[in-house]
Structure formats: structure tokens, C-alpha cells
C-alpha positions as CSV (number, residue, x, y, z in Angstrom):
1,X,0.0,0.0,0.0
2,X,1.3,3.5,-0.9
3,X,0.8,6.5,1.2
4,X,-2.8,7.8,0.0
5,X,-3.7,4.2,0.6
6,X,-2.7,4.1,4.1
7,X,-4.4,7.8,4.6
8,X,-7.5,6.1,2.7
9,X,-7.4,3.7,5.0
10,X,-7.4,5.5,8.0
11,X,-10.0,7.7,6.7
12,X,-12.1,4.4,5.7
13,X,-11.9,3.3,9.7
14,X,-12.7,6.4,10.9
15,X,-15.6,6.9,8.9
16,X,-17.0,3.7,9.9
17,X,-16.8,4.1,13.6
18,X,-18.1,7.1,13.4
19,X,-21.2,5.8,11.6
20,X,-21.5,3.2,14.5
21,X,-21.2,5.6,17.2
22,X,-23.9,7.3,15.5
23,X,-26.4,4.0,14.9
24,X,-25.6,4.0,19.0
25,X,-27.0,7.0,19.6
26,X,-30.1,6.1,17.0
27,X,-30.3,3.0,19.4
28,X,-30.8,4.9,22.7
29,X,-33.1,7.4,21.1
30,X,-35.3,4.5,19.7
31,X,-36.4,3.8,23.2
32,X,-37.5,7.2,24.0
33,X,-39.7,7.1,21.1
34,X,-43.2,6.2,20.2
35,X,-44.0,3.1,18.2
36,X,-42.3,3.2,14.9
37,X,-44.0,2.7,12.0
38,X,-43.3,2.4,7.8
39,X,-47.0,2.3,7.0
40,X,-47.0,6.3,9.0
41,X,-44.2,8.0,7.2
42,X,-45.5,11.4,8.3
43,X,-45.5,10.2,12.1
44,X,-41.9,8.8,11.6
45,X,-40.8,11.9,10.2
46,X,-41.9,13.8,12.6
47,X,-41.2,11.5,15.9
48,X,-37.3,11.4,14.0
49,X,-36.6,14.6,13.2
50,X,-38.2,16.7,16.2
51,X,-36.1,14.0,18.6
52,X,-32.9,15.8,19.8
53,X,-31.4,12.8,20.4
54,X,-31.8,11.2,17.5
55,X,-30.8,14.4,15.3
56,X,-27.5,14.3,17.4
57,X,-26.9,11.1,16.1
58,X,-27.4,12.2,12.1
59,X,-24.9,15.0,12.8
60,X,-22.3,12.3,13.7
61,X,-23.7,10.0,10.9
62,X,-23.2,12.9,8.9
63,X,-19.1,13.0,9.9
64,X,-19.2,9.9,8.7
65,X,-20.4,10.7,5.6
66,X,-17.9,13.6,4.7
67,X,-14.8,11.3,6.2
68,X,-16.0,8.4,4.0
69,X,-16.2,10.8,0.7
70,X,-13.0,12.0,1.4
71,X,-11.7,8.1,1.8
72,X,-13.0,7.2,-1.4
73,X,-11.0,9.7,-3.3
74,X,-8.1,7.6,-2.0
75,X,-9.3,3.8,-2.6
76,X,-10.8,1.9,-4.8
77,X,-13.6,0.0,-3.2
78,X,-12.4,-3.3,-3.6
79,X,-10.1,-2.0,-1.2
80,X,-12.5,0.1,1.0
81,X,-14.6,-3.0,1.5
82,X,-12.8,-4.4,4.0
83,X,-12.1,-2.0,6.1
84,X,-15.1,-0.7,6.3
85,X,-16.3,-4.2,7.2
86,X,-13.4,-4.8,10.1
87,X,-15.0,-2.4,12.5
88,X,-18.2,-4.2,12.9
89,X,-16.4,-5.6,15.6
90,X,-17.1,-2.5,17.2
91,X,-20.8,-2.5,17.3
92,X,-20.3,-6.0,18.4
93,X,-18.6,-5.2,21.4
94,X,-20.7,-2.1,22.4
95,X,-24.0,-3.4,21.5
96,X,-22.9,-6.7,24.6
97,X,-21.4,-4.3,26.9
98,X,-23.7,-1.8,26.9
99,X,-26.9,-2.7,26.1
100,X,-26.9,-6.8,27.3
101,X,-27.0,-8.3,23.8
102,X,-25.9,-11.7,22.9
103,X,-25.4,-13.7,20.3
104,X,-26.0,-17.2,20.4
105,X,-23.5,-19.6,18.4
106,X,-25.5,-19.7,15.1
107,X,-25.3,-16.1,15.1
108,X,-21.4,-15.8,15.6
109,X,-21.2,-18.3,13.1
110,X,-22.5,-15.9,11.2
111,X,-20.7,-13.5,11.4
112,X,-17.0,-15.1,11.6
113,X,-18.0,-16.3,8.0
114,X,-19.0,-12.7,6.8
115,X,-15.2,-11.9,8.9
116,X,-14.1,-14.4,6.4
117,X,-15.5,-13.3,3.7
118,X,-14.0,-9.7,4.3
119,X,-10.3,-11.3,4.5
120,X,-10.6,-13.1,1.3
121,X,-11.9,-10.1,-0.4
122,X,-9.1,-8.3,1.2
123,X,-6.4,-10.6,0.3
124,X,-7.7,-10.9,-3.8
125,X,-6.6,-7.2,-4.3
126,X,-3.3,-8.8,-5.2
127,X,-0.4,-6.4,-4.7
128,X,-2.2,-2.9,-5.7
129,X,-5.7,-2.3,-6.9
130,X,-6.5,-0.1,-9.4
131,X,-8.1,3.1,-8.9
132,X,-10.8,4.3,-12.2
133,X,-12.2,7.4,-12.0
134,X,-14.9,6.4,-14.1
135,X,-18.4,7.3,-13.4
136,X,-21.7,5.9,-14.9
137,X,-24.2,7.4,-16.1
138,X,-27.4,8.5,-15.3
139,X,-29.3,5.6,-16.8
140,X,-26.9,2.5,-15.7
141,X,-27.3,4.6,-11.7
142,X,-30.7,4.8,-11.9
143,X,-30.6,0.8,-13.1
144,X,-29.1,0.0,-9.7
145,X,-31.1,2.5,-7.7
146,X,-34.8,1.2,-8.3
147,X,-34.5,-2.1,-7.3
148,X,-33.2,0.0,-3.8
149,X,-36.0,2.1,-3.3
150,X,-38.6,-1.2,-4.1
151,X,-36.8,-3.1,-1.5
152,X,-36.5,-0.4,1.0
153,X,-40.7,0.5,0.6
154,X,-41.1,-3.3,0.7
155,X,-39.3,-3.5,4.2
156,X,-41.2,-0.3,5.6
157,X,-44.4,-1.2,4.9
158,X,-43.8,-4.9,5.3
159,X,-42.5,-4.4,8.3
160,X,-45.8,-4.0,10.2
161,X,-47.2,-7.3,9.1
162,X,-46.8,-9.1,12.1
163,X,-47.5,-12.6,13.1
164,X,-49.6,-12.6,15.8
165,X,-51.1,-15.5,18.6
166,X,-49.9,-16.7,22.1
167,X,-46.6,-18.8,20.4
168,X,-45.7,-16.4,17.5
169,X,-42.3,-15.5,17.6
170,X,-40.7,-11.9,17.0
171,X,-38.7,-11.7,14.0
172,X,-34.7,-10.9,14.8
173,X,-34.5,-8.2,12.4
174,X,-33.3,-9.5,9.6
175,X,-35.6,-7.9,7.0
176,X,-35.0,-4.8,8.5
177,X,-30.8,-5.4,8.1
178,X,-31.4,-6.5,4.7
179,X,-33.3,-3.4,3.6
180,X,-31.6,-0.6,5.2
181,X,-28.4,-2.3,3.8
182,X,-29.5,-2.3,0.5
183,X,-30.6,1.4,0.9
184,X,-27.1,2.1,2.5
185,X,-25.2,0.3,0.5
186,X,-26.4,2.0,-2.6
187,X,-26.1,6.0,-0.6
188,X,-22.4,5.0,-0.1
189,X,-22.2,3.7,-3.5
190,X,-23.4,7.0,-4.9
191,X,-20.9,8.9,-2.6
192,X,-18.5,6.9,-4.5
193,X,-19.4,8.6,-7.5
194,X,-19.5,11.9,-5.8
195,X,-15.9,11.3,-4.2
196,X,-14.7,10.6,-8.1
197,X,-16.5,13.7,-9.7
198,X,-15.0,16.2,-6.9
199,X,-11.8,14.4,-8.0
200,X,-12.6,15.8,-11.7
201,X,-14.4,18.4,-11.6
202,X,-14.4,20.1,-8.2
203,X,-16.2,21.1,-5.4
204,X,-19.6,22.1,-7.2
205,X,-19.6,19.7,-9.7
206,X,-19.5,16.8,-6.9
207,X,-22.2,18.7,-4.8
208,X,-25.0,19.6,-7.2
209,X,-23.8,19.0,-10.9
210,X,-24.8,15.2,-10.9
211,X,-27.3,13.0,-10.0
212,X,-25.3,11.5,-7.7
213,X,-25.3,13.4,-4.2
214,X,-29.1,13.5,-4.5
215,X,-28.9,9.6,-4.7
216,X,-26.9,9.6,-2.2
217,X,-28.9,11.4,0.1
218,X,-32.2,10.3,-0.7
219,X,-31.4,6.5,-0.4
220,X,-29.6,7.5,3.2
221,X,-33.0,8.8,4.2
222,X,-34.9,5.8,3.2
223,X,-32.0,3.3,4.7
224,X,-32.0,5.4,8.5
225,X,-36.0,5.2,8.5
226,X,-35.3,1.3,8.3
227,X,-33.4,1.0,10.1
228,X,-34.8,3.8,13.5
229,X,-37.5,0.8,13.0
230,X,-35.3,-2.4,13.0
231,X,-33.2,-0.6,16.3
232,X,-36.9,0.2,18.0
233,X,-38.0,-3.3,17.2
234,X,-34.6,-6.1,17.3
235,X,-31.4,-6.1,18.9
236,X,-28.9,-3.7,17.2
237,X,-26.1,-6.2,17.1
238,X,-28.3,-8.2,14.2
239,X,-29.5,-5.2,12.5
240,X,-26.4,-3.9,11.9
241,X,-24.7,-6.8,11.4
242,X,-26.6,-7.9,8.2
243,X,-26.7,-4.3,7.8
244,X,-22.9,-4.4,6.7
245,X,-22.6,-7.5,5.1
246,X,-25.6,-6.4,2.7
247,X,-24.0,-2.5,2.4
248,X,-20.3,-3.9,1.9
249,X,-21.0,-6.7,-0.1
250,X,-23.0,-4.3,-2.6
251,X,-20.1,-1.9,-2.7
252,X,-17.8,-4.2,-4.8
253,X,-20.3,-5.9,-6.9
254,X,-21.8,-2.7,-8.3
255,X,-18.8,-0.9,-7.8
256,X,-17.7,-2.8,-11.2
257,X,-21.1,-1.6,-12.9
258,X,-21.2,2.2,-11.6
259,X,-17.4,2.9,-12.1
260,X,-16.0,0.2,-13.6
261,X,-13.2,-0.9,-11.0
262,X,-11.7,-4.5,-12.3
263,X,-11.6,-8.0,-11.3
264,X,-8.9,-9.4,-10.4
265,X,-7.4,-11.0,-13.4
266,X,-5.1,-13.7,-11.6
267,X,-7.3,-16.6,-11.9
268,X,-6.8,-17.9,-8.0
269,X,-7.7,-14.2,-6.9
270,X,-10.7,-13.8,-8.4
271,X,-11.8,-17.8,-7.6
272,X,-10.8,-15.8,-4.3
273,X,-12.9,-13.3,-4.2
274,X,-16.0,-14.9,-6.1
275,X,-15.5,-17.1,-2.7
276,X,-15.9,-14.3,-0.8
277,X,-19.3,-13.4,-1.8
278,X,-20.5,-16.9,-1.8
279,X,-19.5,-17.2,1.7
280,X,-21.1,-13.7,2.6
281,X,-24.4,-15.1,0.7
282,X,-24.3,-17.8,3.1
283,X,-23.6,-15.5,6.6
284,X,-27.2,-13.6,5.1
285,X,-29.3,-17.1,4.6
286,X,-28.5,-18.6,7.6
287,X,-28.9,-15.6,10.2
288,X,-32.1,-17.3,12.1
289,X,-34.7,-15.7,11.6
290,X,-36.5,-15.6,14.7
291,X,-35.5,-14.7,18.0
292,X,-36.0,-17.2,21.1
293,X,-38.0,-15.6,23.4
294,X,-36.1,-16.8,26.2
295,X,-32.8,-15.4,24.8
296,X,-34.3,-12.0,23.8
297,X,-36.1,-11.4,26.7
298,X,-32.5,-9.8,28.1
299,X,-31.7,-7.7,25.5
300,X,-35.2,-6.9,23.8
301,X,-36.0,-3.5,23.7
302,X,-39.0,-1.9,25.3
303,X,-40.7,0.2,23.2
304,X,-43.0,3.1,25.0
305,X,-45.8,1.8,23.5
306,X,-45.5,-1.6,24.9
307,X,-44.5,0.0,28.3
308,X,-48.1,1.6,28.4
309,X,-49.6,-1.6,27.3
């Protein structure tokens, strides 16, 4: 790695805690709020953004944001990937501490195979990675970001089909990490694009000349209404956890569509990395999808609605 990868780097690590210490504070403010839900967007937006709390914790998601832009102007994201994957490990370890979560062995299962994954994708970059500065256009972005927003409206207003009945089960959250992740993962995929106009063209260019930072901040809004839900609702550890290995995941396999950043062409490196994928397909299917009710009973979160119940 040369010097503006190890700067990228650092930038890339920072920019991810900082977007976990803000899903923290998104966490605590969920339980201050009324019930949550996709089927009342007005309600949301107005329980969301008149919450102090919860607008403290966009202004650090925000840091995140600009850090991460400025990290992508350094690495590609074949590169990025990993690191921001690594600090999941910090969510992991809060989200225990803090707030009594646990994971049982299925679900660290789990994850070690999406830690994995996020070593082998690592470790196909070969010696050095090619940075493009090649950005799509407005067709082939807008290709990748419908299939978002239907997932992401599917989620909301799924979301409050419930199962009902004396034995029915509440759901771990899964949806709800699947479809802010895809929402996410396709905000930080347009602030890819933004990172390489800026790189281009400048300043004003980046901010308002393209489609891109209104993707980017558009499919943010509909990824942190997902997931305000999934926090009020599951345990954050699983949220965010299949949050991150849909977000990251995306970043490398459309990163080839939106800006055409290569494969690895060494046949073992790119069995390698195809691997990769594979096994982070696998951490997503085999998340349970249920919690057991005498395991989430600890950790389960305690909604103010429920409270007056």
C-alpha cells in the first residue's frame, strides 16, 4: 500500500466508527420514542426529526459521511470494503457491553463467516488495486437504484405485518438489516461517485452538478427510516450486522457496474474473491430468523408503546 492508501485507510476506519457511534446514539433514542412505523411516514418523520437525540446522532452520521467521501477519493472499493467491514467488531462489542446483547452460536457463526469473507476479499486485491475514475451514467445509476427504493418501501411497509397468537415468535431483524443495507449500501455507492467527480471536476460539480449526491442522500433517508424501525423493534447487534454484510457486499459488486473498477485478473484471486461473496451469501441465509423468546427477553427493547400496554 502506498501513502494515500494508508491515509484512505485510515479515513475508511474512521468513517465507519463514526457511523456506528452514531447508529448508538439512533439506538438509545429509539427507546425514548413512540412506536415506529413504515405504514405512517409522516409520524416517523416527525417523531425522527423533532427527537434531539436522535438528530445528534445524524450530525455524527453525517461525519461519517464527509470522512467516508473524502476516503474514497483515496481507494478503490475493492479496497475500501474491508475495512469498512473490520470495524463491525465495534458494534459487536458495544452493542454486549452496553446494552446486554448476545449472540448465540449460530449467530457468531454468522458472522466469523461474513469476517471471512472480508479477508478473502481483502487478500484478492493482489499487490495494488486499481483506482478508475470512471463514473456511470445516469441511466446505468438509476438501473441500480430502483431495485433499492422497491426493496426499502417493501421493508417499511412490510414491516408491520406481524404474526400474531400466544406462540408467535418476533422476527430478529433480519428484514429490516437487509433493507436498510440495500438502501445504504447503494447512498455510499453513490458517494463513490461523488468522491470521483469532486476528484474531476471540483467542489460544485461533486455537490449539485450530478445526480449522484441527490442519490446519495435520498437512499440514506430511506436506509435510517429502516433501520430507526429495525433498532426500535430487534437487537442492534443483528440489524447492523446484516446491515454491513448487505451495504459492503454491494459496494464491490456494483462498484464494477457504476465505475468500472476490475476484477482481479489472476485466476486464483478472483476464484478468491467470487469465494468471498459466496460465503457472505451464506452469513445472510443462515442468520435465524426468529428470536428465542427466552434469549431476547435480556436484550429486547422496550418500546414506549409496549410499556403503556
Amino acid at each position: 500500500m502506498g501513502g494515500s492508501d494508508i491515509r484512505g485507510a485510515i479515513l475508511a476506519l474512521m468513517a465507519t466508527l463514526i457511523y456506528y457511534l452514531g447508529f448508538i446514539v439512533f439506538r438509545v433514542a429509539a427507546n425514548r420514542m413512540p412506536e415506529l412505523r413504515g405504514t405512517r411516514p409522516f409520524s416517523l418523520i416527525r417523531y425522527t426529526y423533532t427527537n434531539w437525540l436522535w438528530l445528534s446522532g445524524l450530525v455524527i452520521v453525517l461525519a461519517g459521511v464527509t470522512t467516508q467521501v473524502k476516503a474514497l477519493t483515496m481507494l478503490p472499493l475493492s479496497l475500501a470494503q474491508p475495512i469498512f467491514a473490520a470495524s463491525l467488531v465495534f458494534i459487536l462489542f458495544y452493542a454486549g457491553v452496553f446494552f446486554g446483547e448476545r449472540l448465540t452460536g449460530r449467530e457468531w457463526a454468522c458472522v466469523g463467516l461474513f469476517g471471512l469473507a472480508t479477508v478473502m476479499v481483502g487478500t484478492s486485491n493482489g499487490r495494488r488495486e486499481v483506482m478508475t475514475s470512471a463514473v456511470a451514467g445516469p441511466v446505468t445509476l438509476f438501473a441500480v437504484v430502483i431495485p433499492g427504493i422497491l426493496v426499502g418501501v417493501a421493508v417499511l411497509v412490510g414491516g408491520d405485518i406481524r404474526t400474531f397468537g400466544r406462540h408467535a415468535r418476533p422476527l430478529a431483524g433480519i428484514a429490516y438489516g437487509i433493507g436498510c443495507g440495500v438502501s445504504l449500501g447503494v447512498s455510499e455507492l453513490a458517494l463513490k461517485g461523488v468522491a470521483a467527480i469532486y476528484n474531476a471536476h471540483g467542489l460544485a460539480a461533486a455537490a449539485y452538478g450530478s445526480p449522484y449526491p441527490y442519490v446519495a442522500v435520498g437512499m440514506a433517508a430511506l436506509g435510517l427510516a429502516q433501520l430507526q424501525i429495525g433498532l426500535q423493534r430487534c437487537r442492534m447487534s443483528i440489524v447492523v450486522s446484516v446491515l454491513t454484510v448487505t451495504a459492503k457486499t454491494q459496494l464491490v459488486i456494483l462498484g464494477t457496474v457504476l465505475y468500472k473498477e476490475p476484477w482481479p485478473s489472476d485466476r486464483l484471486l478472483l476464484a478468491l474473491r467470487i469465494g468471498a461473496f459466496v460465503l457472505a451469501g451464506a452469513a445472510l441465509v443462515l442468520f435465524p430468523r426468529h428470536e428465542a423468546v427466552e434469549e431476547r427477553s435480556g436484550a429486547a427493547l422496550t418500546s414506549p408503546a409496549r410499556e403503556r400496554a
